[in-house]
Backbone as JSON, one array per atom type, in Angstrom:
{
  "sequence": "XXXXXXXXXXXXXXXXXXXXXXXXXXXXXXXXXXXXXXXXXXXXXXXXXXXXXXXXXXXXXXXXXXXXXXXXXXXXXXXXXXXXXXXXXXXXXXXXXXXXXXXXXXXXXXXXXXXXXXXXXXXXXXXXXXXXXXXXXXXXXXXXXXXXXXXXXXXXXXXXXXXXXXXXXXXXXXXXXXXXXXXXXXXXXXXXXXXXXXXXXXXXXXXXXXXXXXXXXXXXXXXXXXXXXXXXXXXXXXXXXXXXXXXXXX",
  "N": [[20.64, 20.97, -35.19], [20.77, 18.43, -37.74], [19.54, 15.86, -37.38], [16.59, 14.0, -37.63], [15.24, 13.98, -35.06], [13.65, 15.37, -32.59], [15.63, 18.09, -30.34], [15.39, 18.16, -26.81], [14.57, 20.12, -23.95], [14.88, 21.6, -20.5], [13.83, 22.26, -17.47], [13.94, 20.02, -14.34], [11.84, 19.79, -11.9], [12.19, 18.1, -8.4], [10.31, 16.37, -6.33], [9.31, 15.89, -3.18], [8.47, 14.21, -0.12], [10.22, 14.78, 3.33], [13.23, 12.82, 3.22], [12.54, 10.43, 1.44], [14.39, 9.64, -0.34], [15.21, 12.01, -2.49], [17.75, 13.51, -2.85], [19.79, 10.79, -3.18], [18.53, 9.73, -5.3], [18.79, 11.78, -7.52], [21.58, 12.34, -7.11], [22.25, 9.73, -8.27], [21.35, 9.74, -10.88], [23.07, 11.82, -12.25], [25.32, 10.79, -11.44], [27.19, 11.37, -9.65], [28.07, 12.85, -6.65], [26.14, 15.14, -5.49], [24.24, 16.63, -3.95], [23.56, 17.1, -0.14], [23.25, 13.77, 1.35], [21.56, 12.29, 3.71], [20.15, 10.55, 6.26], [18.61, 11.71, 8.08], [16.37, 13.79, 7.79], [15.25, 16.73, 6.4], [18.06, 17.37, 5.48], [19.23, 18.6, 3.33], [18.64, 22.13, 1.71], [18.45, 24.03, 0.39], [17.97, 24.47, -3.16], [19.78, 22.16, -5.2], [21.61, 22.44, -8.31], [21.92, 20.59, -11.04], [22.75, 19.5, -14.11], [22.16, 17.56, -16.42], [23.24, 16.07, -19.16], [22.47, 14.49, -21.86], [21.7, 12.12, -24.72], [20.55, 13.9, -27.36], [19.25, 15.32, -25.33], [18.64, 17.81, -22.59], [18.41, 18.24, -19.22], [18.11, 20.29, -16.67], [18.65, 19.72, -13.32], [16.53, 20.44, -10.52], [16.9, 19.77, -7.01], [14.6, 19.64, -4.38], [14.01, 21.02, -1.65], [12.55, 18.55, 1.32], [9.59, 18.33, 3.23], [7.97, 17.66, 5.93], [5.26, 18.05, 7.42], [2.47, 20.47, 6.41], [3.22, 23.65, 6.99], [3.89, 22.38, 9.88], [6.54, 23.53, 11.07], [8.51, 26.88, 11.36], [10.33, 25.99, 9.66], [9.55, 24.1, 7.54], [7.82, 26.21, 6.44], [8.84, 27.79, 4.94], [10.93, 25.74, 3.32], [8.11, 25.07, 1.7], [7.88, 26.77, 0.82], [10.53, 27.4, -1.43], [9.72, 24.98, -2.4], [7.63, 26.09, -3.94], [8.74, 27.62, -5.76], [10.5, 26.02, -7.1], [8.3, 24.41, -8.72], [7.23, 26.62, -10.63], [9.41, 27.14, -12.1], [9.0, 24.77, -13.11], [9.86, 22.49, -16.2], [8.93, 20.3, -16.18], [7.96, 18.1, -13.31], [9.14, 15.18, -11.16], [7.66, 13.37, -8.92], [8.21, 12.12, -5.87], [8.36, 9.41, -4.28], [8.01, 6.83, -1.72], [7.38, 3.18, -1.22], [4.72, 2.84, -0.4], [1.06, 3.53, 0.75], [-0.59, 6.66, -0.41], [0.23, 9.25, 1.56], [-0.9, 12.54, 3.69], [0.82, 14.58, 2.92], [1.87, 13.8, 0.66], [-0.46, 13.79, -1.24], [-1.19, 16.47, -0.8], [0.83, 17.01, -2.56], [0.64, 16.46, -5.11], [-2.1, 17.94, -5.26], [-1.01, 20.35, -5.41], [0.58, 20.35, -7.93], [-1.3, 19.87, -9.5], [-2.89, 22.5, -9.5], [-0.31, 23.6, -10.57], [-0.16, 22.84, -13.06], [1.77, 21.16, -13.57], [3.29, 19.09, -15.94], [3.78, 15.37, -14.79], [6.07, 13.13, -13.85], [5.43, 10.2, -11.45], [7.56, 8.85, -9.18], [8.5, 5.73, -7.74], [10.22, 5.13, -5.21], [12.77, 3.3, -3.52], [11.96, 0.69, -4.34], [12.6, -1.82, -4.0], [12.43, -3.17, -1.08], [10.46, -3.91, -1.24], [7.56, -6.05, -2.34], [6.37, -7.48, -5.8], [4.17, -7.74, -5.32], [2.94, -6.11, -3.69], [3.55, -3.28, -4.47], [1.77, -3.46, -6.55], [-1.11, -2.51, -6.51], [-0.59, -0.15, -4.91], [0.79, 1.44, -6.74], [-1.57, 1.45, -8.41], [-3.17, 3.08, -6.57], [-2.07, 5.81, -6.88], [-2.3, 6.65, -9.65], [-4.96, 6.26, -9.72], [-5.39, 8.79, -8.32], [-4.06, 11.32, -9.22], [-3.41, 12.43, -12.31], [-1.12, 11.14, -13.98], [2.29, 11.72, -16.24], [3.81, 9.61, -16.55], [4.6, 6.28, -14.48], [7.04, 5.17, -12.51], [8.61, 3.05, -11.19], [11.72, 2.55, -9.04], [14.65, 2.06, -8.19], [17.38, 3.96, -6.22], [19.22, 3.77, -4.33], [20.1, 1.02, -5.96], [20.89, 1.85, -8.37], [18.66, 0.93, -10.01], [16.17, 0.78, -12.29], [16.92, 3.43, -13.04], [17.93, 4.12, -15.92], [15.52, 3.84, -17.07], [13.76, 6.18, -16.12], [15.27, 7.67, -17.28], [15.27, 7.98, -19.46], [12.47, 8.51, -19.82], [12.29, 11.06, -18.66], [13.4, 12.49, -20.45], [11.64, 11.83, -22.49], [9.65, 13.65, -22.34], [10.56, 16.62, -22.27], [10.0, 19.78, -23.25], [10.13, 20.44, -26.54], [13.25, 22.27, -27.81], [16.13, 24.19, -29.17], [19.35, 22.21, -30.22], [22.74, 24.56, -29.39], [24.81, 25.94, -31.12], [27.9, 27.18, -32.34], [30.44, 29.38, -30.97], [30.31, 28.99, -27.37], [31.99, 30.1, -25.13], [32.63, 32.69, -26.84], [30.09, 33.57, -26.81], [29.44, 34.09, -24.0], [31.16, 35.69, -23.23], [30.32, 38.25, -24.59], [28.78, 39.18, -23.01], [27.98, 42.02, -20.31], [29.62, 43.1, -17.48], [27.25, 43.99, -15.55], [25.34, 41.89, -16.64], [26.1, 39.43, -16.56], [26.75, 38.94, -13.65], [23.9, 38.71, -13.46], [23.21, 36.26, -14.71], [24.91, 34.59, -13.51], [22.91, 34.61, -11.25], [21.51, 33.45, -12.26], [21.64, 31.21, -12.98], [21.92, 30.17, -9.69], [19.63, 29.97, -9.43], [17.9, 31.71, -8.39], [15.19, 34.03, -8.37], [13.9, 36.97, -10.83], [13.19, 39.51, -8.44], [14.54, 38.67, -6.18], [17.41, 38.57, -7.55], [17.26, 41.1, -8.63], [17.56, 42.97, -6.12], [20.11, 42.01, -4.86], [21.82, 43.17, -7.12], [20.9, 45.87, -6.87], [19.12, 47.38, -7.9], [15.81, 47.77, -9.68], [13.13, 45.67, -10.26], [12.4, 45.57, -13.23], [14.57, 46.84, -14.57], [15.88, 44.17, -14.24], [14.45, 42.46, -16.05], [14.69, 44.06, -18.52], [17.22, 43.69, -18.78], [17.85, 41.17, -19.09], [16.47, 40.31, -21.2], [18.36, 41.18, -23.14], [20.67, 39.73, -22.6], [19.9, 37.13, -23.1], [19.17, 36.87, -25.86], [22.29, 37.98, -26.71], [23.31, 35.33, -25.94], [22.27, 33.46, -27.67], [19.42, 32.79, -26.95], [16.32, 31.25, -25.89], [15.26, 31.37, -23.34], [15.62, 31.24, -19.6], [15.44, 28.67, -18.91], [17.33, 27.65, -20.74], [19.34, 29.38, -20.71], [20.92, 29.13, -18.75], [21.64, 26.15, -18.84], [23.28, 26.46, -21.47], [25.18, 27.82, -19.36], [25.75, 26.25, -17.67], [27.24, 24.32, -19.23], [29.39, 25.45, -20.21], [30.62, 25.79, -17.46], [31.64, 23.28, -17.42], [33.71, 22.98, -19.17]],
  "CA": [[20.82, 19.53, -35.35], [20.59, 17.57, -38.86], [18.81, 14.66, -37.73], [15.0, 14.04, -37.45], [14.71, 13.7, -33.56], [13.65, 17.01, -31.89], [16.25, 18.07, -29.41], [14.6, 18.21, -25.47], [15.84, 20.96, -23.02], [14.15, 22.13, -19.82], [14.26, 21.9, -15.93], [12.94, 19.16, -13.89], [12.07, 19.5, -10.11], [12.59, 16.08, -8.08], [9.88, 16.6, -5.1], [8.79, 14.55, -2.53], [8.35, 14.38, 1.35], [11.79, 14.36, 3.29], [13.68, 11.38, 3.51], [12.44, 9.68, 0.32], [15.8, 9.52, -1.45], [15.32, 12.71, -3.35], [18.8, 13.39, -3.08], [19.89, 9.76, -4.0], [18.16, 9.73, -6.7], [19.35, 13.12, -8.05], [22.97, 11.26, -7.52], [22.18, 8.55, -9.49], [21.25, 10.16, -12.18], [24.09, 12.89, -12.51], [26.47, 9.93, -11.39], [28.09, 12.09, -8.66], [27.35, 13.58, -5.58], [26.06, 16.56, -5.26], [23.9, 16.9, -3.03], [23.77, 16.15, 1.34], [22.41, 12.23, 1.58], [21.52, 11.66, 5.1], [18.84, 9.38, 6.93], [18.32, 12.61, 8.88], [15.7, 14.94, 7.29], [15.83, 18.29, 6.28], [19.69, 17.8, 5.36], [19.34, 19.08, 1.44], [18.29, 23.06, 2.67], [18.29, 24.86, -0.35], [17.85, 23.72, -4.46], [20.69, 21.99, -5.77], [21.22, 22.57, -9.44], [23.05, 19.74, -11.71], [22.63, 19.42, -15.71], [22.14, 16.18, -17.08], [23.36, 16.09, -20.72], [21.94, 12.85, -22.73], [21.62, 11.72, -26.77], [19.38, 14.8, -27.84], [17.96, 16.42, -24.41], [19.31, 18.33, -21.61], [17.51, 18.59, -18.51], [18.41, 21.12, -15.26], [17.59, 18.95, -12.73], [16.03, 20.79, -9.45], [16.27, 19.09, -5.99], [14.11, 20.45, -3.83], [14.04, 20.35, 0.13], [11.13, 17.88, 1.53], [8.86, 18.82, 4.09], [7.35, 16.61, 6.79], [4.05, 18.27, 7.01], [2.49, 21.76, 6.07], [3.08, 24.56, 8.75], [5.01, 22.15, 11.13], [7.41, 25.01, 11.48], [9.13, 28.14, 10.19], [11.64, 25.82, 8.51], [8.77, 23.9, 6.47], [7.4, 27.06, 5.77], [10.54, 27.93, 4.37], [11.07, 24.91, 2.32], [7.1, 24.77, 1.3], [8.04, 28.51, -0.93], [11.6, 26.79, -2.27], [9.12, 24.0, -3.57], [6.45, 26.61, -5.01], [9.56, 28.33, -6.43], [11.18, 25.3, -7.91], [7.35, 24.02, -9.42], [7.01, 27.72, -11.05], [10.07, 27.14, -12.85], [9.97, 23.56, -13.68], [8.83, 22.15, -17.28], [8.62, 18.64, -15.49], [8.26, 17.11, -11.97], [9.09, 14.08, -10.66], [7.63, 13.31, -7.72], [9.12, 10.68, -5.7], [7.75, 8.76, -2.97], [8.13, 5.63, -1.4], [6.43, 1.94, -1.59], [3.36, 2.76, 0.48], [0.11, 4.4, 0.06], [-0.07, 8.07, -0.29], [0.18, 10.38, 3.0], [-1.56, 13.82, 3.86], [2.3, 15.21, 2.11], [1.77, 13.25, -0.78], [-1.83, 14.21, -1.38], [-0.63, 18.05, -0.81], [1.84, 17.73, -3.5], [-0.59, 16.19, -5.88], [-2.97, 19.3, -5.54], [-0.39, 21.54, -6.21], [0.64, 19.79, -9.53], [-3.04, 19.95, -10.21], [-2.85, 23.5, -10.15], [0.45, 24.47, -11.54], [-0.79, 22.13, -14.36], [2.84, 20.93, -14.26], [3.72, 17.57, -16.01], [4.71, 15.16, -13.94], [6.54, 11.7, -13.93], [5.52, 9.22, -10.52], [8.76, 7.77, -8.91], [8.27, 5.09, -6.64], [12.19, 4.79, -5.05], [12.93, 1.95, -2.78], [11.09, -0.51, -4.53], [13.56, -3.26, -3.57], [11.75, -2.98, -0.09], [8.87, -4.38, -1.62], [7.14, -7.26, -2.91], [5.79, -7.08, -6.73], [2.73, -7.96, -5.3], [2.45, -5.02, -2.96], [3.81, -2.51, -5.47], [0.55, -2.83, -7.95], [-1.93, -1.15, -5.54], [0.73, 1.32, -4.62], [0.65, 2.2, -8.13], [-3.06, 2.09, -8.86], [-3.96, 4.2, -5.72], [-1.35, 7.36, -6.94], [-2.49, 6.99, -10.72], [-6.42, 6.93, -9.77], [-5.23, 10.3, -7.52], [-3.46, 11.92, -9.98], [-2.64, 12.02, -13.77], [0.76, 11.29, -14.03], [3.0, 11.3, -17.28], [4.32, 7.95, -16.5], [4.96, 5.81, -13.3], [8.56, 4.62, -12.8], [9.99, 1.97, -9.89], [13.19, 2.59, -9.11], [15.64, 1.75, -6.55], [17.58, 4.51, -6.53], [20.47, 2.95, -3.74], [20.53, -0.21, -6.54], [20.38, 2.14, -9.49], [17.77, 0.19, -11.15], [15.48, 1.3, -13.07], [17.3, 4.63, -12.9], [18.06, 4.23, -17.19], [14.26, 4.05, -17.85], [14.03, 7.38, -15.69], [16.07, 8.91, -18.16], [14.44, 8.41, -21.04], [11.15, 8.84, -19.27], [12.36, 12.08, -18.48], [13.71, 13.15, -22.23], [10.5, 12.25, -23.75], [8.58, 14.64, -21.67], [10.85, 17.48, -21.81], [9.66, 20.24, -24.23], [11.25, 20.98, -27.43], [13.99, 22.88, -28.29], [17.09, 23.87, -29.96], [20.7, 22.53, -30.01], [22.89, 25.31, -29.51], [25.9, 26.07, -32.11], [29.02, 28.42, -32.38], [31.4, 29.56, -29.81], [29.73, 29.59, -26.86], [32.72, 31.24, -24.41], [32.62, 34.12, -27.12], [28.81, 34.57, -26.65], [29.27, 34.4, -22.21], [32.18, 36.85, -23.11], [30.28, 39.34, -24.88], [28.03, 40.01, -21.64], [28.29, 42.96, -19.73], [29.75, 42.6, -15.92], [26.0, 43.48, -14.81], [24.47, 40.88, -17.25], [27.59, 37.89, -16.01], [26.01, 38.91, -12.49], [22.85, 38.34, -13.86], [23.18, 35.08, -15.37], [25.13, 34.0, -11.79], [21.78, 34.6, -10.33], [19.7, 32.53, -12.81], [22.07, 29.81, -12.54], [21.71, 29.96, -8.59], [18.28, 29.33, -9.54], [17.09, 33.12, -7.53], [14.63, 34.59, -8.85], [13.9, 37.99, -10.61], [12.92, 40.07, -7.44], [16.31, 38.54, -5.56], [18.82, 39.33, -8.06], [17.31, 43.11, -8.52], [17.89, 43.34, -4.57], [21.66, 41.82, -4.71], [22.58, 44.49, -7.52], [20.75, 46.88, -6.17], [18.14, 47.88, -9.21], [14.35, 47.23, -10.22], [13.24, 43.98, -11.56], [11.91, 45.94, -14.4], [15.91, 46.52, -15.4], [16.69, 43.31, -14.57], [13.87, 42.0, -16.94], [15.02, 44.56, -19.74], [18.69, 42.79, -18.78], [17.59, 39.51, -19.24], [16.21, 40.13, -22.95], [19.7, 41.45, -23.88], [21.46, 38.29, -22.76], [18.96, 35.73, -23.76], [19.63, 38.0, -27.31], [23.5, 37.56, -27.08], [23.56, 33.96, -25.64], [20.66, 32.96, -28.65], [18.7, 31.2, -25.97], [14.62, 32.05, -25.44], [14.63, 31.56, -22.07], [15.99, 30.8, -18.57], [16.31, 27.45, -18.88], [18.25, 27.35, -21.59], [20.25, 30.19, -20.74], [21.29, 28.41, -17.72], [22.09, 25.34, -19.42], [24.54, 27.26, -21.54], [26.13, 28.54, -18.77], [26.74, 25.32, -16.79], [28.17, 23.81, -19.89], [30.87, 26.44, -19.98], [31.27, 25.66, -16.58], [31.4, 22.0, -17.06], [34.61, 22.76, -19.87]],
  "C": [[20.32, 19.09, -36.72], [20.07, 16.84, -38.4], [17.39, 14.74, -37.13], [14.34, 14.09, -35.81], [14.99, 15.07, -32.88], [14.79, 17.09, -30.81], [15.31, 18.83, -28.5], [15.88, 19.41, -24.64], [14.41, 21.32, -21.96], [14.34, 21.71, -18.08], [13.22, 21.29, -15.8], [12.72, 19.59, -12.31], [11.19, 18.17, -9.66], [11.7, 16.8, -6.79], [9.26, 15.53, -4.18], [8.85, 15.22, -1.03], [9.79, 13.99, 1.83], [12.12, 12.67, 4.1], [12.82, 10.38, 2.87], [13.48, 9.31, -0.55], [15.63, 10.68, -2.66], [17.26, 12.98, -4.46], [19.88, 12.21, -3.82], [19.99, 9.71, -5.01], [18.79, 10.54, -8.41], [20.63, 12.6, -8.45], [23.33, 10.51, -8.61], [22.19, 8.85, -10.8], [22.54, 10.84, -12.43], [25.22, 12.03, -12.4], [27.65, 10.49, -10.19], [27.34, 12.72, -7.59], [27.68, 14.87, -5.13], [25.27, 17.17, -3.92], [23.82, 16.33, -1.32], [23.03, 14.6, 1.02], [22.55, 11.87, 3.11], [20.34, 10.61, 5.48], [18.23, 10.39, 7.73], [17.21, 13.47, 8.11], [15.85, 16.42, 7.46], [17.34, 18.71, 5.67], [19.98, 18.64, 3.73], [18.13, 20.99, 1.84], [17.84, 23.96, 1.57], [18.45, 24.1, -2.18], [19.64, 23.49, -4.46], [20.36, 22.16, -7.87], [22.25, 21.76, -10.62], [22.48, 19.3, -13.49], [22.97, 17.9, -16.2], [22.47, 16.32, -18.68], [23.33, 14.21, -21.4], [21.87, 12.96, -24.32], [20.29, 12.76, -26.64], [18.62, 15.2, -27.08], [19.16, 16.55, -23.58], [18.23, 18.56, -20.36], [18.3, 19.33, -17.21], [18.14, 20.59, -14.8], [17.72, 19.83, -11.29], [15.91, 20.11, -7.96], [15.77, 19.79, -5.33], [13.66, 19.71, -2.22], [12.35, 19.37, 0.36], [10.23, 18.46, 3.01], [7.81, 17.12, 4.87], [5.63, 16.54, 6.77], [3.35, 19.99, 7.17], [2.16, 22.26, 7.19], [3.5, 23.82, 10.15], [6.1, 23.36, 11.87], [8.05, 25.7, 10.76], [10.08, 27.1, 9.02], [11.45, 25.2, 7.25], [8.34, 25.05, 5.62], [8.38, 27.31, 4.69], [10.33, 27.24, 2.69], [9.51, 24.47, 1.53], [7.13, 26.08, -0.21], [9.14, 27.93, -1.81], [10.45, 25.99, -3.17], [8.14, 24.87, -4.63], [7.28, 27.05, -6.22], [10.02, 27.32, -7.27], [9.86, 24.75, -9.51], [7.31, 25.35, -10.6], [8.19, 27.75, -11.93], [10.45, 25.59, -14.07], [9.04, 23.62, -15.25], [8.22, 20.84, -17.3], [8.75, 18.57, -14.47], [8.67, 15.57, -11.83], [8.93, 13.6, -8.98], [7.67, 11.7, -6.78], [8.82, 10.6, -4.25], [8.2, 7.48, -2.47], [6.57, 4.29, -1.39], [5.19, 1.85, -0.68], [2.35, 3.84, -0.25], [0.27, 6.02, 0.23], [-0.69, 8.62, 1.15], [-0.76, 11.52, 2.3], [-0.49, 14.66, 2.74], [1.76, 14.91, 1.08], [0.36, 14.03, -1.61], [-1.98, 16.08, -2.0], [0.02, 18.24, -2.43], [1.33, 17.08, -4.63], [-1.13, 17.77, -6.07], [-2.17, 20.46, -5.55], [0.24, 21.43, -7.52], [-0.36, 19.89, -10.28], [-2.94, 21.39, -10.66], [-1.93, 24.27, -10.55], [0.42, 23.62, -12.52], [1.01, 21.48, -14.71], [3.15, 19.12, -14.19], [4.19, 16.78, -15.04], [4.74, 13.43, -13.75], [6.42, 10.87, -12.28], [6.8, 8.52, -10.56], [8.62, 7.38, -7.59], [9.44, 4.44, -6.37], [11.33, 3.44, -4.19], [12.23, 0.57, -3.13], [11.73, -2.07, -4.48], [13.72, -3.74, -2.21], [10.9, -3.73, 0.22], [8.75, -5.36, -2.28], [6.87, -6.71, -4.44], [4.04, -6.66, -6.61], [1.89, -6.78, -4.75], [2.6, -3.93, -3.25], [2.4, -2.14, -6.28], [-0.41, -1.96, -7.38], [-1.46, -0.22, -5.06], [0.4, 2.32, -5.97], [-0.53, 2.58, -8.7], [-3.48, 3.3, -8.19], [-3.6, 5.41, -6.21], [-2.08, 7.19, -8.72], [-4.02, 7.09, -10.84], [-6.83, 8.08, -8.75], [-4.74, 11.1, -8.48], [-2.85, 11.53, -11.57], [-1.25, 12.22, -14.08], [1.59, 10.96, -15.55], [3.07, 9.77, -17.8], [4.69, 7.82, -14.86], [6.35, 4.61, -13.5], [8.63, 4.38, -11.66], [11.2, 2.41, -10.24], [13.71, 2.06, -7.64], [16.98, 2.58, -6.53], [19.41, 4.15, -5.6], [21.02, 1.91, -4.95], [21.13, 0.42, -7.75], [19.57, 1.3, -10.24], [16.24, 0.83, -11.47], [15.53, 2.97, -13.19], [17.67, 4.91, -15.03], [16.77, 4.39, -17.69], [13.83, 5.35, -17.31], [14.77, 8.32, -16.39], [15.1, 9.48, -19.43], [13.09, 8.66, -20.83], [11.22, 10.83, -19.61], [12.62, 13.35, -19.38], [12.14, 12.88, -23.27], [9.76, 13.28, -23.25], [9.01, 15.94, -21.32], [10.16, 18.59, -23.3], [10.68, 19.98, -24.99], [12.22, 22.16, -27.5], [15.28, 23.16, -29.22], [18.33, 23.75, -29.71], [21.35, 24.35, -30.21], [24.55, 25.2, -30.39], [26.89, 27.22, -31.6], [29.77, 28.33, -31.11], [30.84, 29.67, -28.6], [30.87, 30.3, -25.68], [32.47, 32.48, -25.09], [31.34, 34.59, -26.99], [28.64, 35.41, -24.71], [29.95, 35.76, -22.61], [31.13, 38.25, -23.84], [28.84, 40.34, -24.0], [28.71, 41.09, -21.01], [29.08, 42.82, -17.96], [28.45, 42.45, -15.53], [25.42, 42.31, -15.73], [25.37, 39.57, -16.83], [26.51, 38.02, -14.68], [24.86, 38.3, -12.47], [22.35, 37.17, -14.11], [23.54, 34.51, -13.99], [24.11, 33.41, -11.22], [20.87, 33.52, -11.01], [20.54, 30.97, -12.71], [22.06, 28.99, -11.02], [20.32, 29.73, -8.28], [17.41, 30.8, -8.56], [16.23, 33.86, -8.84], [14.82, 36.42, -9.33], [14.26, 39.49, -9.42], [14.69, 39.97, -6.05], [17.78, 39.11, -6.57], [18.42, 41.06, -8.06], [17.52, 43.28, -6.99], [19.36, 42.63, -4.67], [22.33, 42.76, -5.6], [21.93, 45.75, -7.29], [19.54, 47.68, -7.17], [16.61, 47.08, -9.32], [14.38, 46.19, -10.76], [12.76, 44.65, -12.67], [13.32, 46.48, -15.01], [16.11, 45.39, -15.01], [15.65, 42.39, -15.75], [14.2, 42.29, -18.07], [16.62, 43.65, -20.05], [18.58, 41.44, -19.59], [17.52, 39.32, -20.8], [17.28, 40.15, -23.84], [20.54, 40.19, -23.63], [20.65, 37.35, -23.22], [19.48, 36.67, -25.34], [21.26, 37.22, -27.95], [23.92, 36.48, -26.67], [22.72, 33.08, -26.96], [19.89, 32.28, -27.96], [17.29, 32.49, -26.23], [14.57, 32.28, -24.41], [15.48, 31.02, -20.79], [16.51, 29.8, -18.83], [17.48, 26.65, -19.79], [19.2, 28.33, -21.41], [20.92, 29.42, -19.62], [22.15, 27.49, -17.81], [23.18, 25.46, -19.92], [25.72, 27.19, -20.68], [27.01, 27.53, -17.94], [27.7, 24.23, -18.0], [29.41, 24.31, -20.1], [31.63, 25.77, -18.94], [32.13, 24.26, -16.74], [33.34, 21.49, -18.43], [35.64, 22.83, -19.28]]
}
């Protein structure tokens, strides 16, 4: 890029307790629907994965299933590793709650932001629920619990305040670099196993899962990885990713 404003790239994961409007939200932003939206909980089962492209950032954005409360049952359990898995990859959270004080959930997913030290933007959906008045202690109680980037109202049914969520979300993504040249001729000059490969990182599976779907060590699919990050010019996952859904997205 020629001009003075760093270009932003990096994945976000959107977490929260279920039936907060994760999904919604996710919508809103991307402008389409991607993922289930029910009133039912549990309906969003596994990450969705949708690419936001904005003026000078890109962000992956992560939904990630919600959980009622920890060790309720196998299916929290479940969705309590998706979330460790999605945090472990993100370079931002947004964790998204509703207009009341924070729960036992909430609290939880606090002290695990604490210790994957990962950034993270407060979104308080439904705030068109709520009074102004009953909003400000909402907001004090979660920001003298946790250090949060920034705290963002939204109403994620109204879209409103879903544009300051953007740019919230672009200033706080790391740096990186536009990418140049052809990029079909760089996908193309992958190998079949390295295309496979990339599949997998775009399905958001980890190491350890793709070497068990082709059938090999994660210590070749790590050596793999270096060779396409190489011939894609990317550093890393999330930008290789990115890449790949822009292809898709031609």
């Amino acid at each position: 890029m020629t001009n003075a404003t760093p270009f932003r790239a990096g994945f976000v994961a959107i977490i929260g307790r279920a039936n907060v409007g994760k999904s919604t939200l996710l919508n809103a932003m991307l402008g389409q629907k991607l993922a289930i939206v029910s009133p039912k909980p549990h309906t969003t089962r596994h990450k969705v994965l949708g690419v936001l492209n904005g003026e000078g950032f890109q962000a992956a954005l992560l939904d990630t299933p919600g959980f009622l409360r920890r060790g309720r049952d196998q299916l929290d359990a479940a969705m309590s590793r998706q979330l460790a898995s999605a945090l472990a990859e993100a370079d931002l959270a947004l964790l998204v709650v509703e207009p009341r004080r924070s729960g036992d959930v909430e609290r939880d997913f606090m002290r695990q932001l604490a210790l994957t030290r990962t950034p993270t933007v407060l979104v308080i959906n439904k705030v068109d629920t709520v009074s102004k008045k009953r909003l400000l202690p909402i907001i004090q109680g979660y920001a003298e619990a946790h250090k949060f980037q920034e705290v963002v109202p939204v109403s994620a049914v109204e879209r409103d305040g879903v544009e300051l969520l953007l740019e919230q979300i672009a200033a706080h993504l790391p740096e990186g670099e536009a990418e140049d040249g052809d990029l079909a001729s760089r996908v193309g000059s992958l190998t079949p196993s390295q295309l496979r490969i990339l599949e997998g990182l775009k399905a958001g599976r980890l190491n350890k899962q793709i070497a068990f779907d082709l059938g090999v060590s994660e210590a070749t699919i790590k050596a793999h990885l270096t060779s396409v990050f190489r011939k894609l010019g990317v550093q890393n996952r999330t930008q290789a990713v990115i890449l790949a859904k822009q292809l898709d997205a031609v």
